[in-house]
C-alpha positions as CSV (number, residue, x, y, z in Angstrom):
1,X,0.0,0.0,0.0
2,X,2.9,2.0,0.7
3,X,4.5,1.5,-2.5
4,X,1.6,2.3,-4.3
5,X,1.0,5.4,-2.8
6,X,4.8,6.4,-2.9
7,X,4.3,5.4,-7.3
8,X,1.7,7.8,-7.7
9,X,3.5,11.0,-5.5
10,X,6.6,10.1,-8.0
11,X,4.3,10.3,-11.3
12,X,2.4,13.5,-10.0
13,X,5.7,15.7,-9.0
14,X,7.1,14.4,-12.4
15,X,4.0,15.7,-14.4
16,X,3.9,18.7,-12.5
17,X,7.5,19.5,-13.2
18,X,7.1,18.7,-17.0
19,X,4.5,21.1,-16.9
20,X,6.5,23.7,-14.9
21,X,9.4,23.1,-17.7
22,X,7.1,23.6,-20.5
23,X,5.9,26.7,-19.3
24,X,9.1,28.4,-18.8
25,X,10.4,27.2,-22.0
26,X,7.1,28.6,-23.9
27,X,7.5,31.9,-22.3
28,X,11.4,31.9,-23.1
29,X,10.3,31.6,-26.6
30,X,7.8,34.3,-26.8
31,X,10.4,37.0,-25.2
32,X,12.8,35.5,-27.9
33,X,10.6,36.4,-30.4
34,X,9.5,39.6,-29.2
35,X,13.1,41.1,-28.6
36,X,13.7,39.9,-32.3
37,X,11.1,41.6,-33.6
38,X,11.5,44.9,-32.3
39,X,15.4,44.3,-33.1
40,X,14.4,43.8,-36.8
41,X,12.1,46.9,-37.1
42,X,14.3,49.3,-37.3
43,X,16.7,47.7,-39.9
44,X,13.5,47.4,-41.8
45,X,12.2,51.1,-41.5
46,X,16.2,52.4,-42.3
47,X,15.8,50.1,-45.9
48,X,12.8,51.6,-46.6
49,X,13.8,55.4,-45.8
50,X,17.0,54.8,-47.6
51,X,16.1,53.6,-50.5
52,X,13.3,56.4,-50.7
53,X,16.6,58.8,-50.2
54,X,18.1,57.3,-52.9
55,X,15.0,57.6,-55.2
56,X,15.3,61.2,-54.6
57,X,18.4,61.9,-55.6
58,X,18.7,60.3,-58.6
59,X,15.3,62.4,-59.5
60,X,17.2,65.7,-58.4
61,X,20.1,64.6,-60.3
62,X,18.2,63.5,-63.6
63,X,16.3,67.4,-63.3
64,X,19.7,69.1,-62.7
65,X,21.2,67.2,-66.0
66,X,18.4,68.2,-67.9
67,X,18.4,72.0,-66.7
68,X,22.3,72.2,-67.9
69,X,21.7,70.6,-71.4
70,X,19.2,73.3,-71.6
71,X,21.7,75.7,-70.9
72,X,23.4,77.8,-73.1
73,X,27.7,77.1,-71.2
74,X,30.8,75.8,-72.8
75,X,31.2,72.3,-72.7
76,X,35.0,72.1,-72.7
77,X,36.5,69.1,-74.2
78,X,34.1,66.5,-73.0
79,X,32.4,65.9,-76.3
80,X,30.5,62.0,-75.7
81,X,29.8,62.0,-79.4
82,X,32.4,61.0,-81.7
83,X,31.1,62.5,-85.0
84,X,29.8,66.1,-84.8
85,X,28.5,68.7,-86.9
86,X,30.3,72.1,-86.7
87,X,30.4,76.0,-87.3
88,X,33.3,78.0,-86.9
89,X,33.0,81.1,-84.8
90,X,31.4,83.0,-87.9
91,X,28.2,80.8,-88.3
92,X,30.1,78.8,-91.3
93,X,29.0,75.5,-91.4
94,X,32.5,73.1,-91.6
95,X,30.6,70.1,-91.5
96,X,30.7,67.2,-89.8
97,X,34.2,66.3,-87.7
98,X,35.6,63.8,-85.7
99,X,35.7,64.7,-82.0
100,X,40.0,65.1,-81.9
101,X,39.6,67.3,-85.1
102,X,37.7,69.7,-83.2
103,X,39.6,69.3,-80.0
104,X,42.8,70.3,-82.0
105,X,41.4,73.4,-84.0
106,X,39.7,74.7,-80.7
107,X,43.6,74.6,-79.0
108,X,44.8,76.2,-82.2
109,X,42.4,79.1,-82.6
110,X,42.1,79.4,-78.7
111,X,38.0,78.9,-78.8
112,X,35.5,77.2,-77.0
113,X,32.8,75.0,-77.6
114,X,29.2,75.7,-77.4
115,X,26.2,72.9,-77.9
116,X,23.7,74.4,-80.7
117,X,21.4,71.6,-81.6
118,X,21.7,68.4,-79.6
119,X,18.6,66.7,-81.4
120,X,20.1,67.1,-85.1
121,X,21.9,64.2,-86.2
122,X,24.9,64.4,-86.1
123,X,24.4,66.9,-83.1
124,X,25.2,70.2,-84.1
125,X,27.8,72.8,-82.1
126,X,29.6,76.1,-82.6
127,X,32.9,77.2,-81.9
128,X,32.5,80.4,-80.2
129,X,35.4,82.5,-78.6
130,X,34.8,83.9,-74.5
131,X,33.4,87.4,-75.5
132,X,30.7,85.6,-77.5
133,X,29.6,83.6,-75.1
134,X,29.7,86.3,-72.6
135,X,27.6,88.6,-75.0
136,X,25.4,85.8,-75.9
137,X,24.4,84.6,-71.8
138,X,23.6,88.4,-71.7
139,X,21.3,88.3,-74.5
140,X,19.3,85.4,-73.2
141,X,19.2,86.9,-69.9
142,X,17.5,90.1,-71.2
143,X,15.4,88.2,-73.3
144,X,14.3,86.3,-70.4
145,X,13.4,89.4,-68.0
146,X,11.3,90.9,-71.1
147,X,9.3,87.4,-71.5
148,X,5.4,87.6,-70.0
149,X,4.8,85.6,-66.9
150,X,2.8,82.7,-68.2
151,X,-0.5,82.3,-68.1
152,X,-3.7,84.7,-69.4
153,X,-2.8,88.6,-70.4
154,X,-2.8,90.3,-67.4
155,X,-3.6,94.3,-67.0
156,X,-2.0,97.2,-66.4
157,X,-3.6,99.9,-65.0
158,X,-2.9,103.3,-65.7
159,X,-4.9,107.0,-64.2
160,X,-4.1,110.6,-64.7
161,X,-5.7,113.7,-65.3
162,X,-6.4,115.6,-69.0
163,X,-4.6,118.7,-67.5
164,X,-1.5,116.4,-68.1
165,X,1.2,118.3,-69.2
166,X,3.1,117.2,-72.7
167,X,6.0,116.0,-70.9
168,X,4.4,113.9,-68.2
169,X,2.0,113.0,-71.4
170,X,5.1,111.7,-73.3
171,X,6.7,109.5,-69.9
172,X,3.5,107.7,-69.8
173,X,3.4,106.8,-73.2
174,X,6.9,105.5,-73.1
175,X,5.8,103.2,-70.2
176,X,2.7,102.4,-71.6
177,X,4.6,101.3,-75.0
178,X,6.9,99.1,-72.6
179,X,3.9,97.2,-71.4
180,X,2.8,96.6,-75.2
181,X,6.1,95.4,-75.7
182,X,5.7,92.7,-73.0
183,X,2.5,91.5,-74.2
184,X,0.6,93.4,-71.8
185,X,-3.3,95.0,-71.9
186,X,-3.2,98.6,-70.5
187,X,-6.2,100.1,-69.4
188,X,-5.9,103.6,-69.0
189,X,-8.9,106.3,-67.2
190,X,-8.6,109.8,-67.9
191,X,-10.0,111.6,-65.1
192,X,-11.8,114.9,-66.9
193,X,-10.2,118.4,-65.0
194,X,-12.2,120.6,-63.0
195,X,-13.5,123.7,-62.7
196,X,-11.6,123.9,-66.1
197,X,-13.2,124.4,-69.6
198,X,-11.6,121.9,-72.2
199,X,-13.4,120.9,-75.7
200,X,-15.7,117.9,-75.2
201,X,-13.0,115.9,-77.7
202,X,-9.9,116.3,-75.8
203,X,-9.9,113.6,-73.8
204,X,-10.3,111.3,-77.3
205,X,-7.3,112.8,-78.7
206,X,-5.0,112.7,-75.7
207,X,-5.9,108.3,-76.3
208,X,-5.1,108.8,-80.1
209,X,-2.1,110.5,-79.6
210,X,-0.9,107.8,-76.7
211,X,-1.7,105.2,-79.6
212,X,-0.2,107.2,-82.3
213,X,3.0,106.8,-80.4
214,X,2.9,103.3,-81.1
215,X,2.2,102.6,-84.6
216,X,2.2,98.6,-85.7
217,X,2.3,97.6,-82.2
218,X,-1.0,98.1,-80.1
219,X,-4.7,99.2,-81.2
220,X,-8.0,99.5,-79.0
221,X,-9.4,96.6,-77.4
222,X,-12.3,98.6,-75.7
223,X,-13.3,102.2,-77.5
224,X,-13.0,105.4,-74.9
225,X,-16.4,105.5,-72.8
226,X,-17.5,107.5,-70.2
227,X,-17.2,106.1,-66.3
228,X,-17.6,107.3,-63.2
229,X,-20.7,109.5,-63.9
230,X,-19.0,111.0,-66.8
231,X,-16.4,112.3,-64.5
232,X,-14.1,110.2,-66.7
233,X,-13.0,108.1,-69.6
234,X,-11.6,105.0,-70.4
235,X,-10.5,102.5,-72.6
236,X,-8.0,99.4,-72.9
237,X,-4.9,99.2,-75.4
238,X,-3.7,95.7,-76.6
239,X,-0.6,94.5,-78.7
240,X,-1.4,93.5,-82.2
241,X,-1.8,89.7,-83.0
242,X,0.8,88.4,-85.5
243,X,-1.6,88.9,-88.2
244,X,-2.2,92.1,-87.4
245,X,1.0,93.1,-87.3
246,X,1.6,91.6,-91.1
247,X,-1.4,93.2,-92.4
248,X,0.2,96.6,-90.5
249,X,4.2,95.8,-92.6
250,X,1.7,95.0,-95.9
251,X,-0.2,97.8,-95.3
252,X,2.9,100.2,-94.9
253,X,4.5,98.7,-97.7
254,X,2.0,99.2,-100.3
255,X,1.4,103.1,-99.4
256,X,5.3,103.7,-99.5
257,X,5.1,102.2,-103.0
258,X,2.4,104.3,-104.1
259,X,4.1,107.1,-102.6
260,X,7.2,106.5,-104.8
261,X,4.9,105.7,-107.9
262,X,3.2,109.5,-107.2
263,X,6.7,110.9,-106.8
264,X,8.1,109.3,-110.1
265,X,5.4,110.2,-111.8
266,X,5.1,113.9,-110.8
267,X,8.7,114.1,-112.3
268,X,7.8,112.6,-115.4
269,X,5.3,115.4,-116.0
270,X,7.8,118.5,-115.1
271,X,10.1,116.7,-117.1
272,X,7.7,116.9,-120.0
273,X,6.9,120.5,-118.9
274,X,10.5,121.9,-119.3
275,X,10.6,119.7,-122.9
């Protein structure tokens, strides 16, 4: 009876401690886990930002690359094609050369090179000497200052009074004729004096002689009207279209023809007079 009872103490302490071992060896297991799983995350989240670093950068470098082939610079000596089509520092077209060719003549004549068409086939460049270049970054960036933000026309507005005096008359129509230049409208209000008699047309000239100022280059897009209560008048200038400014050159042309045609003709008939 003894030995019986002492068999099943044994079995029960043994199952107790298997299940004691199990236990701890499950929860072992589970911090093991844990620990490398957080220890993984951050490798994982410093791939992920780096290679989004990366993707950036080789964007900002591919827009940077294409900025400075859109650039007007000397390229030096680093000429990638091997065949290229060149003109001299004259605009003379010398055809197409080999890469050394050109290296040489650029040591010999002490020039530069500059890329003109890199679409053309072969791509086409110009040997240009320092002062050229100089002249010619200057000339773009003038050109560039005087180019219209883009987008629609915008407006300038111009106000003054028809007691303007002929010189403050004439520095507003040089401004105004700046704004044409850039493409701009210009609306303009012409505030009637007071207490001041003036001819009921004055204000009307004063806009024809601001437009006459400015022949082949802008024309009314509104007609003067009264504002204001009559108190004023205005109207809006434009620059011609393109095909308004050809009909303008055709136009010009054909009355300084006629003009010579009258001329020749007038002395024609005092020729025949003193005959």
């Amino acid at each position: 009876m003894a030995a019986l009872f002492l068999k099943t103490l044994t079995l029960q302490t043994i199952k107790t401690e298997n299940h004691c071992i199990r236990r701890c060896i499950g929860i072992y297991i589970m911090q093991k886990t844990q620990l490398s799983l957080i220890a993984s995350a951050p490798r994982l989240s410093h791939l992920i930002l780096a290679k989004a670093f990366s993707t950036e950068d080789t964007q900002d470098a591919r827009k940077k690359k294409k900025k400075n082939d859109t650039g007007f610079s000397n390229i030096g000596r680093k000429i990638s094609e091997r065949i290229i089509r060149v003109f001299d520092e004259k605009g003379n077209d010398l055809g197409n050369m080999h890469r050394a060719d050109v290296i040489r003549l650029m040591d010999e004549r002490d020039l530069r090179l500059v890329k003109r068409n890199s679409s053309a086939e072969p791509p086409e460049f110009q040997l240009m000497t320092g002062t050229q270049i100089h002249e010619e970054r200057l000339r773009l960036r003038e050109r560039e200052k005087t180019r219209p933000a883009p987008g629609p026309t915008l407006t300038k507005e111009l106000t003054f009074s028809s007691n303007i005096g002929q010189h403050d008359l004439d520095t507003k129509s040089k401004q105004i004729q700046q704004w044409i230049e850039k493409k701009y409208k210009v609306q303009i209000t012409i505030k009637k004096g007071k207490n001041v008699e003036e001819p009921e047309n004055k204000v009307e000239e004063i806009f024809n002689q601001i437009l006459q100022t400015m022949p082949g280059l802008a024309t009314f897009s509104s007609s003067p009207q009264s504002v204001k209560g009559g108190k004023a008048v205005l109207c809006v200038l434009r620059p011609l279209s393109k095909k308004e400014e050809i009909a303008y050159r055709e136009t010009q042309g054909t009355q300084k023809g006629d003009s010579l045609n009258k001329e020749n003709g007038n002395g024609r008939e005092s020729d025949v007079l003193h005959q």
